[in-house]
N, C-alpha and C positions, 0 to 999 in steps of 0.2 A: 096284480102287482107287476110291473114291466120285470123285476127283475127276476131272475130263476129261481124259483123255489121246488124244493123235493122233496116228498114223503114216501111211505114205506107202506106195506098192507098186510094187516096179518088177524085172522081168525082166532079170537082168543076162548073160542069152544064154549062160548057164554053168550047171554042173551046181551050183554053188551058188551058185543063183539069189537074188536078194535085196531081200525085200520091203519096200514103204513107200508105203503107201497110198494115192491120192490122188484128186482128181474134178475135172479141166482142163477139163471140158466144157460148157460154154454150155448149160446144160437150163433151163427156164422153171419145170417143177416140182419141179425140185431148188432153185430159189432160193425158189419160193414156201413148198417144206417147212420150207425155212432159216428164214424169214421167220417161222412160226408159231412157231417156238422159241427165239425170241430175245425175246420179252416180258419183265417185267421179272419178273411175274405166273408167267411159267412156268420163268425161273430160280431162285425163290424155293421151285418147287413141288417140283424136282429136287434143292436142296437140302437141304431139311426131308423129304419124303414120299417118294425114290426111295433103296433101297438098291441098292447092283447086286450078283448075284449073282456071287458068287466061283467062277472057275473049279475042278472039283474032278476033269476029268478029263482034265487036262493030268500029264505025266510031263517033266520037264527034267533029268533022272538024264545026267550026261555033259555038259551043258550048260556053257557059257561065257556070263555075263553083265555087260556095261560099264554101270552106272548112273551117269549124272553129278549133281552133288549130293546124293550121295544117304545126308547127316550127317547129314539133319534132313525133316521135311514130306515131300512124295510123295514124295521121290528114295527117303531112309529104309525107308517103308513099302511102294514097287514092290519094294525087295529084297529084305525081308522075305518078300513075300508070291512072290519069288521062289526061295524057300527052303526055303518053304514045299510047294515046287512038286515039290523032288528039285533043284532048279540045281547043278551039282558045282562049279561057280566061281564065284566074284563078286570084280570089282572094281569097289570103292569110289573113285570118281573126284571128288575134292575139293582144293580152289584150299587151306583148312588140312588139313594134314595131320594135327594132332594132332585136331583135330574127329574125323578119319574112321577113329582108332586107335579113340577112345571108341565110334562107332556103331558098328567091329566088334566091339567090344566086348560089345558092347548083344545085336547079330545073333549071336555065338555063344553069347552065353549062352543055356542049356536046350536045347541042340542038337547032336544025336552028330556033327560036324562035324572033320574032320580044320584040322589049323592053319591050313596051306595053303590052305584053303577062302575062304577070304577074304582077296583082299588090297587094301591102300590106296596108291593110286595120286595124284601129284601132276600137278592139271589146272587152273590159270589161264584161262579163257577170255579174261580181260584185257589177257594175253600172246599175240602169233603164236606167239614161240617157244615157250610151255611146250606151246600145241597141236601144236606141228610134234615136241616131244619126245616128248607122250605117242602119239600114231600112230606114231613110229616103234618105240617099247617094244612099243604093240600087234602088233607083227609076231611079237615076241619067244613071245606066246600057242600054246601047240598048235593051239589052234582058238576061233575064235570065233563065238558062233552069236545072241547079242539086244545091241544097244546101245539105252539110253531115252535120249534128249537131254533132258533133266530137268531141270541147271543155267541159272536166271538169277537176274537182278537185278531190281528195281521199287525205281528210285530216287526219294527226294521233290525233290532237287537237280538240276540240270546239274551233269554232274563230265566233264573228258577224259580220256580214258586218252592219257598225254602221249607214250609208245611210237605210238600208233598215229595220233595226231591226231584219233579219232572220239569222240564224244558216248558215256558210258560203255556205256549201256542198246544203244544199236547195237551196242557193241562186241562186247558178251557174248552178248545172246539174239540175233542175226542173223549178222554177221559170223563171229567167231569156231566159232559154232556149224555153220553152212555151212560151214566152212574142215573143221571135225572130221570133219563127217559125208561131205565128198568123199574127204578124205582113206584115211576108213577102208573105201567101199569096194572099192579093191582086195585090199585083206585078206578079203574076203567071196568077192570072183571067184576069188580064188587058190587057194582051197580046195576038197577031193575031197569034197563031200558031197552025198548025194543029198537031203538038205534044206534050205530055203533059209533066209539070215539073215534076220534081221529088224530093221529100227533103226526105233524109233517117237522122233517130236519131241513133250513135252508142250506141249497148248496152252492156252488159258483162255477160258470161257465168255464173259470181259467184252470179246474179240477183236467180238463181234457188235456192241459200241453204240463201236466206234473209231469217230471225228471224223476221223484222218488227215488235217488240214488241209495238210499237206506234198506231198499226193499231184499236184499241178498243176506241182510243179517238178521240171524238170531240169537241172541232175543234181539228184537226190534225196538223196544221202548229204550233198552241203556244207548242203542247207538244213534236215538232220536234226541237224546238228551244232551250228547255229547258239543261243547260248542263248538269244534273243528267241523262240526256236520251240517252245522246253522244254515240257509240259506233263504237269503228272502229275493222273491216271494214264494219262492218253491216249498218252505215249508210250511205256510199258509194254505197254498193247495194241496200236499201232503197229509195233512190232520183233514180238510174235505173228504178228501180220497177217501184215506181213513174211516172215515164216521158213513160212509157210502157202503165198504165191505160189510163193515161190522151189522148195522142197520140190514142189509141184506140177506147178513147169515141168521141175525135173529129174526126174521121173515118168511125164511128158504121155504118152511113147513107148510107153510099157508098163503105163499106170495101168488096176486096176481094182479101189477101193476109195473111200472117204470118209471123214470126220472120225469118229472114234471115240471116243462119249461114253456114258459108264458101260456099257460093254461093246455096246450095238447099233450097227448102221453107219448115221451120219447126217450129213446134207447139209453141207458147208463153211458159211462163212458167207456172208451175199447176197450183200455185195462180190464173191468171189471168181467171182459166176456174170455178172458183168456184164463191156461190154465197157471200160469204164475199167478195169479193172482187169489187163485184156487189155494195155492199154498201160505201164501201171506197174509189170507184169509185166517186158515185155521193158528197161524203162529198170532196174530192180531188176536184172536177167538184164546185163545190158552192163555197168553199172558193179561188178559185186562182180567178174565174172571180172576185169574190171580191176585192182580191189583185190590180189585176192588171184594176183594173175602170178607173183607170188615165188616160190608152191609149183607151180607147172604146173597150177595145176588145171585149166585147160582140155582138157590133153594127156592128164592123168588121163581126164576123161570122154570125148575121144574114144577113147583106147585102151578103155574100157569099151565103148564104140560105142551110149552111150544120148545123146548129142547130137553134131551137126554141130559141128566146131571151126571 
């Protein structure tokens, strides 16, 4: 996929084990790598002059694939090129549903694909509930083996999602999306396979020139909420950021991997390697498990045994 995608890596102490990238570690030339590749100069150059090379000897024949958003833009074309791959399943996970008739649509066409090959799956991130419905469906799966966290939003507005009380942009790319990705991994550990999942979070190159002027307050979520604090597109790359620490911290125990852009392994961004961020880490870390009490996630990840409850 030309565009940046990130995932995270973590050892889930089972035979299937389940990856998700990540880099918690304070290195000085890991921020400094960061540091040269965030020019504005050298996003521009990545844009226009870097193609990435298309994996061609990867096999996914038997394979299970969860893409979220994926009607339109990356989500679309990761599945595609998941397809393209041998993937023997794919759900198409979309908040419209008729959008995500048409993209299967799209995806089987010119393709010796059984019917079954694709299905379209109803995923609100706007909603706890419709998250708490679609992981429990995913149980329903024979097996599942790659999730891309791929769906968000880039609002020009404050909007609430009045169900939850948060800022919409929080809701979707942070919250909600943390809330899926715990969720689903016990469905990963549960499983007999001698290969490990993988669920990647997509991130964006403009995650490097975040402002995060929010970052000094505790709690962090009322002052994210707030519409005097609104700012676009800053907090489109804010809720990035975000979903980058978090994703991180739940990795810390068993990471060994980096941000993943146009297929080589490279550095997070600076933020991430400083010690501020260290602290906006664990205030991020205390108040979502708060948030989100209602589904046990805490009890999830200790019963996983990759954090202390």
């Amino acid at each position: 996929m030309a565009n940046p995608a990130s995932g995270w890596s973590m050892d889930a102490n089972t035979a299937a084990s389940i990856h998700m990238m990540a880099a918690p570690v304070l290195d000085s030339r890991l921020k400094l790598a960061s540091e040269k590749r965030i020019t504005f100069g050298a996003f521009l150059y990545r844009q226009f002059f870097v193609t990435p090379t298309l994996p061609r000897d990867v096999d996914l024949k038997g394979k299970t694939a969860i893409v979220t958003g994926s009607n339109t833009g990356i989500g679309l074309e990761c599945a595609r090129q998941l397809l393209d791959l041998g993937l023997g399943k794919l759900i198409i996970a979309v908040r419209d549903e008729r959008k995500g008739q048409a993209a299967r649509t799209q995806l089987l066409s010119g393709r010796r694909l059984e019917n079954s090959a694709i299905e379209v799956w109803k995923l609100d991130l706007a909603s706890y509930d419709s998250v708490v419905a679609f992981a429990e469906r995913s149980k329903s799966l024979e097996h599942l083996d790659i999730v891309v966290l791929n769906a968000a939003v880039m609002k020009v507005e404050h909007r609430m999602v009045e169900s939850t009380g948060h800022e919409e942009t929080l809701q979707v790319n942070v919250l909600s999306t943390i809330l899926l990705t715990i969720l689903l991994l016990p469905i990963f550990k549960a499983q007999k396979s001698s290969e490990p999942g993988r669920i990647a979070w997509v991130q964006s190159d403009i995650t490097s020139w975040v402002k995060f002027k929010e970052k000094d307050s505790t709690p962090l979520f009322p002052a994210l909420d707030k519409p005097e604090n609104f700012n676009f597109p800053d907090r489109y790359s804010t809720s990035k950021l975000l979903g980058m620490l978090f994703v991180t911290e739940l990795a810390s125990s068993k990471a060994h991997g980096q941000y993943i852009e146009d297929c080589p392994i490279q550095p997070l961004v600076p933020f991430v390697y400083t010690a501020e961020a260290d602290r906006v880490t664990k205030v991020l870390w205390e108040e979502t498990m708060a948030e989100l009490s209602f589904a046990h996630v805490q009890r999830i990840l200790s019963d996983l045994g990759n954090v202390d409850s």
